[in-house]
LUMGU-816871 format. One record per residue (C-alpha): residue in three letters; x, y, z. Coordinates in pm, whole numbers. Example, Ala and Ser with C-alpha at 12.3 -4.5 7.8 and 13.67 -1.06 7.14 Angstrom:
2
<"ALA", <1230, -450, 780>> <"SER", <1367, -106, 714>> 
//
This chain:
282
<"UNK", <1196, -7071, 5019>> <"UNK", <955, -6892, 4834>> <"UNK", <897, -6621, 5087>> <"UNK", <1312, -6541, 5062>> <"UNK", <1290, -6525, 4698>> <"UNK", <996, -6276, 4709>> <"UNK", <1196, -6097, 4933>> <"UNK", <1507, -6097, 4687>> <"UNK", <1302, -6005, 4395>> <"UNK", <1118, -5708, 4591>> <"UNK", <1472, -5538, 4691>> <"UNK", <1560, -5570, 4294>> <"UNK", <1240, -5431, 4184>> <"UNK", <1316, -5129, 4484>> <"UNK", <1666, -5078, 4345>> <"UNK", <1573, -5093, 3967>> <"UNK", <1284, -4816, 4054>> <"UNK", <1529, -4594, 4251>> <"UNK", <1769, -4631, 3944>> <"UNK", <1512, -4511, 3665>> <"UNK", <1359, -4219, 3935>> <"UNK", <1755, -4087, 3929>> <"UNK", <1757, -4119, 3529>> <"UNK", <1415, -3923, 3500>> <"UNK", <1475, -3604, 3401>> <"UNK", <1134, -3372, 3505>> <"UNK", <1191, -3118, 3245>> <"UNK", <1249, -3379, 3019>> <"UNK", <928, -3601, 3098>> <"UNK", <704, -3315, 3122>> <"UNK", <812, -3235, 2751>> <"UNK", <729, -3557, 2658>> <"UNK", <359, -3536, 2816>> <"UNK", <349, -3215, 2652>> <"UNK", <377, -3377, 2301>> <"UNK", <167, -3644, 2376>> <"UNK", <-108, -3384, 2489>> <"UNK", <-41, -3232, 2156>> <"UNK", <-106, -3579, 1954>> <"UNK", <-417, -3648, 2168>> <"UNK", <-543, -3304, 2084>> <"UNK", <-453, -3299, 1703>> <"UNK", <-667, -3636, 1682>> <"UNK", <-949, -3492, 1917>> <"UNK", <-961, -3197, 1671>> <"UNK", <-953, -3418, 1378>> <"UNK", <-1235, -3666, 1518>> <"UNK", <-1443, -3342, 1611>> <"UNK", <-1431, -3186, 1313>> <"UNK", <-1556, -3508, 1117>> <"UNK", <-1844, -3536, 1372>> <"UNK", <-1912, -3155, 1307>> <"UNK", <-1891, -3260, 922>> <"UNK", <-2187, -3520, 962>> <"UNK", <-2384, -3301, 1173>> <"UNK", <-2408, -3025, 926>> <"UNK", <-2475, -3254, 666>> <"UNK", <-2750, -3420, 836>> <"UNK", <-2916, -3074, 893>> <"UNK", <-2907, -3023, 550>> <"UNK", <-3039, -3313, 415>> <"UNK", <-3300, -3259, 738>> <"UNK", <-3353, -2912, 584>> <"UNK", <-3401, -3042, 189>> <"UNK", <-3629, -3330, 332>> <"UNK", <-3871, -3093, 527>> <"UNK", <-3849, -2859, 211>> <"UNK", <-3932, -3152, -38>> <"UNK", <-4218, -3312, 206>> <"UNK", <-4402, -2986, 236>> <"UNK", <-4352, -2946, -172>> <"UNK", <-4545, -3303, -254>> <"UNK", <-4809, -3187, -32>> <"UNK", <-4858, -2895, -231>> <"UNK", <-4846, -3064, -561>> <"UNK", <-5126, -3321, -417>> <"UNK", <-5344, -3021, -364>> <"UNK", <-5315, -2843, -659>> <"UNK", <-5376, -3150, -831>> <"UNK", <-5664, -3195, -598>> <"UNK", <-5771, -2827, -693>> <"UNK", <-5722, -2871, -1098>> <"UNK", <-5968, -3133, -1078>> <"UNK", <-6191, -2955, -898>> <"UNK", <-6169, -2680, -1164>> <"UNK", <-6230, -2898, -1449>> <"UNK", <-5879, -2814, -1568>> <"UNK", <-5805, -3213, -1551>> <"UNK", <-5972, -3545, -1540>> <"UNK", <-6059, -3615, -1185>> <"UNK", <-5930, -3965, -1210>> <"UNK", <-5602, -3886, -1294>> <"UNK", <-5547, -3605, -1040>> <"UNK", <-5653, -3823, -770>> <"UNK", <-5394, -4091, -910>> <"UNK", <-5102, -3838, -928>> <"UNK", <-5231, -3719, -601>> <"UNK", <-5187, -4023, -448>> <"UNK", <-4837, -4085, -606>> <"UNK", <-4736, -3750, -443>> <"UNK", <-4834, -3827, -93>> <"UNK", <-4670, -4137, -138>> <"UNK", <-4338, -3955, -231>> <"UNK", <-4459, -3772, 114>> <"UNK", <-4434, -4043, 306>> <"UNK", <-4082, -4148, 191>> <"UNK", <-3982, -3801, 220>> <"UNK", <-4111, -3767, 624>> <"UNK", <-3938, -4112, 664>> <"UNK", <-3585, -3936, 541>> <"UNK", <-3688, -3636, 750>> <"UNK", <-3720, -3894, 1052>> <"UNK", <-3395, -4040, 998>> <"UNK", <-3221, -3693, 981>> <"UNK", <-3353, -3563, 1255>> <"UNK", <-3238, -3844, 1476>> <"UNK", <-2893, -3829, 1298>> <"UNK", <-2909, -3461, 1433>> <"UNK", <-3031, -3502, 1720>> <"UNK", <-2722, -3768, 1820>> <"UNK", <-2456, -3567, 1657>> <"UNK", <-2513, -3231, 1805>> <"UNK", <-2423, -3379, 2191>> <"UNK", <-2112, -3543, 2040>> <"UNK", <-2045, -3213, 1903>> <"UNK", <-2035, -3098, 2231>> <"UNK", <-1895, -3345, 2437>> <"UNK", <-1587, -3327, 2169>> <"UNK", <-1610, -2955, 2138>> <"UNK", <-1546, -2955, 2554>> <"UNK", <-1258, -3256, 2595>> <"UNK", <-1104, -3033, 2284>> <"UNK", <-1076, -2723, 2517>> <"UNK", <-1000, -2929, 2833>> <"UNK", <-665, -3075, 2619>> <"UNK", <-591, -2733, 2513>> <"UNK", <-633, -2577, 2886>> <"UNK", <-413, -2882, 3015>> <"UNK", <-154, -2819, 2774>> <"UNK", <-146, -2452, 2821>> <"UNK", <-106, -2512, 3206>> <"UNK", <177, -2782, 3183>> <"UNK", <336, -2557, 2924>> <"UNK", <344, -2305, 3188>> <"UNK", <479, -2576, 3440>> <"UNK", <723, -2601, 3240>> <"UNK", <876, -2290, 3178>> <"UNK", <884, -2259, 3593>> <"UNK", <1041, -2620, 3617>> <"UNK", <1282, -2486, 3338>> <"UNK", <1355, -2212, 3567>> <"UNK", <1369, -2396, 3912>> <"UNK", <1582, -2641, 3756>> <"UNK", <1822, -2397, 3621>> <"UNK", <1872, -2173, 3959>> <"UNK", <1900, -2510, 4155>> <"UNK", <2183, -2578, 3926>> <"UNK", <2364, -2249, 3922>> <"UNK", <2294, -2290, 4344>> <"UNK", <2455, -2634, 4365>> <"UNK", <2710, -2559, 4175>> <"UNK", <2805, -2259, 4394>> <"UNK", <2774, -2479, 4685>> <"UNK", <2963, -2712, 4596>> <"UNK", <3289, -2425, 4515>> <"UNK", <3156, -2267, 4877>> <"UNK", <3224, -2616, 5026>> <"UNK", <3579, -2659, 4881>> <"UNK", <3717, -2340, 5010>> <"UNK", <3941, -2386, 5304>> <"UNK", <3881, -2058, 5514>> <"UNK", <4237, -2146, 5730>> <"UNK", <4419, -2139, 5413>> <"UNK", <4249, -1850, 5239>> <"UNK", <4394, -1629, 5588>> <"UNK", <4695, -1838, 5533>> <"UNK", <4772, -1727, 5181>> <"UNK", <4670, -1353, 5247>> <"UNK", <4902, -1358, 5567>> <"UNK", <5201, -1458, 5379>> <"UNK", <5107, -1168, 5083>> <"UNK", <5117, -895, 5370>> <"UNK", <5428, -1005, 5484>> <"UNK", <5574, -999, 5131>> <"UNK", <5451, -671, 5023>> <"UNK", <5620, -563, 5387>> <"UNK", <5996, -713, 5258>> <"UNK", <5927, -510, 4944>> <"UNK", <5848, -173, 5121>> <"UNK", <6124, -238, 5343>> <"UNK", <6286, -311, 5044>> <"UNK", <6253, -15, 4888>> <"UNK", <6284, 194, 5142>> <"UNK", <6625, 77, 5188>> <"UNK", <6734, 124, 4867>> <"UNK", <6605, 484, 4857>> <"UNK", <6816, 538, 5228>> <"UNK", <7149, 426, 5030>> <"UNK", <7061, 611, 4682>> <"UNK", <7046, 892, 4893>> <"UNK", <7327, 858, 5094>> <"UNK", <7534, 786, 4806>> <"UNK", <7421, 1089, 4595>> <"UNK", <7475, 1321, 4877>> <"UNK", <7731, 1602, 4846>> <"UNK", <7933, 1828, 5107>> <"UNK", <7761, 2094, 5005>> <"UNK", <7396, 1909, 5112>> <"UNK", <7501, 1777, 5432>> <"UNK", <7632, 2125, 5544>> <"UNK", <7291, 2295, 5406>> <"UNK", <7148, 1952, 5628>> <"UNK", <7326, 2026, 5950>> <"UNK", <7256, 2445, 5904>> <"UNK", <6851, 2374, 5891>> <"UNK", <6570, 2483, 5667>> <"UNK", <6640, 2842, 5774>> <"UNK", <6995, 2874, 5609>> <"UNK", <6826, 2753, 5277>> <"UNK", <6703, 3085, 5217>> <"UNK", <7045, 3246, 5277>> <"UNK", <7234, 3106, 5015>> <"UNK", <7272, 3371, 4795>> <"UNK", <7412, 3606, 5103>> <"UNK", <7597, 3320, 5192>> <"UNK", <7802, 3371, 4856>> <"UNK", <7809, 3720, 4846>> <"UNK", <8001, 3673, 5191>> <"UNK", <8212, 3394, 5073>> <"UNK", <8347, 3660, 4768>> <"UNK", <8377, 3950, 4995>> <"UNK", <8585, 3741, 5249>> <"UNK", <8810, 3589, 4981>> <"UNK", <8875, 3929, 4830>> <"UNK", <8979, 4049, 5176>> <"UNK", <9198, 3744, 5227>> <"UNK", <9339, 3858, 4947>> <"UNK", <9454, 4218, 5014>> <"UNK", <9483, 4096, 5432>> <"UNK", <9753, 3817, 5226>> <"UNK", <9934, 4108, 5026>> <"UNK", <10002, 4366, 5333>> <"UNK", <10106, 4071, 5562>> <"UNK", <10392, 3988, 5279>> <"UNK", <10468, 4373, 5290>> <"UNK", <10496, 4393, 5669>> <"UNK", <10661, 4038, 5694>> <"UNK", <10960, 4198, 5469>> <"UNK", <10989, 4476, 5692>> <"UNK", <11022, 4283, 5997>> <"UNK", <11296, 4048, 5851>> <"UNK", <11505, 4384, 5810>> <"UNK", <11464, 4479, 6134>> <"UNK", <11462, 4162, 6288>> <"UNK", <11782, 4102, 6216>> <"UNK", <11900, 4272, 6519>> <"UNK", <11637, 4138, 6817>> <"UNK", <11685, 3779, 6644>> <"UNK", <11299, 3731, 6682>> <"UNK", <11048, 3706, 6395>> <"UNK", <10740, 3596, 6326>> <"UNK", <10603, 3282, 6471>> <"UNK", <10373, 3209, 6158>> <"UNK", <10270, 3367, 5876>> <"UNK", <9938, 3482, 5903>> <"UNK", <9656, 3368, 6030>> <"UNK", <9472, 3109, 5868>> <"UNK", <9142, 3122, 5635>> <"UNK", <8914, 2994, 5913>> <"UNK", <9082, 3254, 6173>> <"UNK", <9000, 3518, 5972>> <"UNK", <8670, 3453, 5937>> <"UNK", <8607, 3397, 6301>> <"UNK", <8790, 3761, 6300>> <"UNK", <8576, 3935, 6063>> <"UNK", <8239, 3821, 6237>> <"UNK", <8342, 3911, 6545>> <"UNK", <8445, 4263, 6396>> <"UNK", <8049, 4237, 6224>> <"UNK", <7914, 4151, 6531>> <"UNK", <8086, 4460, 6747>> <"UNK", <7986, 4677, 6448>> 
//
């Protein structure tokens, strides 16, 4: 029984320590240690510099109890050497001698006391003065952690997120889509194409399809062309008025054979067949 409930409560305790590893944000946790680095070292600094405090105030109240020690001694002496020299009763310089030496004694007793106040404040100095810089080294390398977890964190971002657009792209229907756009931009060309074929037809004279079926060559001739055309009309012309002349004459004298003329002239296209056959003999 009790074995199935450890069991149950194990597989909870797994589950509820997968759930707050997801929820942990590393950027966000190393922060956090960050600041709390920061706190530790703004007490460190605070603690060291009250230790540093009392150690330079012991070594000067070290320094001002060595300084008044050595002055009773001197006082005892020149009292000691007054008496000597008559300047004062004997008695009395041995009695303020004594007092002096006495102050002496306290004095060296002080001196004692600050120099073991000293002497256990100046390895706490150090021992602060080195967990101060070993708080400021740690925080300077997990601020640098940081900024490359910062960075990691963002490219792995940007990366999943372009994997995961890479992984819903369909490559069939990509080919699909640009299949179907070829084929549509062919119906327009054909399209257009068409259109141009009837614009043209449609816009096309007499005077282009006979310049079509002459050729490139007969382009150049136009001009000559003309100048023929108005020399052959003007000779239809006169080739019109002698025909009426002679055509009069022969009705006279037709009378008696009782033929005439079967037509009367030749037509436009005859003479023209006429005259470059006379151009061409010439």
């Amino acid at each position: 029984m009790f074995g199935w409930l450890k069991r149950l409560f194990g597989i909870a305790s797994a589950e509820a320590n997968a759930a707050m590893n997801k929820l942990e944000d590393p950027v966000k946790m190393t922060e956090q240690g960050i600041r709390d680095l920061k706190k530790d070292l703004n007490k460190s600094l605070q603690s060291l510099a009250e230790v540093k405090a009392m150690h330079i105030r012991s070594k000067k109240e070290l320094e001002a109890s060595l300084k008044r020690e050595a002055e009773y001694e001197n006082k005892a002496i020149l009292l000691l050497k007054k008496a000597e020299a008559g300047e004062i009763d004997p008695a009395e310089a041995d009695r303020l001698a004594s007092q002096a030496l006495e102050l002496k004694q306290k004095t060296a007793n002080q001196v004692a006391t600050h120099r073991k106040n000293v002497n256990q404040y100046e390895p706490m100095v150090k021992k602060m003065e080195t967990n101060v810089q070993q708080l400021k080294d740690q925080i300077g390398s997990w601020e640098n952690e940081l900024k490359t977890l910062k960075a990691r964190s963002r490219v792995s971002q940007a990366t999943s997120k372009l994997n995961k657009q890479m992984a819903r792209i369909d490559s069939s229907d990509t080919i699909a889509r640009l299949e179907r756009m070829r084929e549509k931009v062919s119906e327009q060309e054909a399209l257009a194409e068409s259109y141009g074929d009837i614009a043209d037809t449609v816009n096309t004279s007499i005077d282009d399809e006979i310049d079509k079926a002459l050729g490139p060559a007969s382009q150049g001739q136009s001009e000559a062309l003309a100048q023929l055309k108005a020399k052959m009309s003007q000779s239809s012309n006169t080739d019109n008025s002698a025909d009426s002349k002679d055509a009069g004459n022969d009705a006279a004298s037709g009378s008696d054979t009782g033929t005439g003329p079967t037509s009367s002239g030749n037509s436009d296209l005859d003479k023209l067949k006429e005259k470059l056959k006379n151009t061409g003999n010439a």
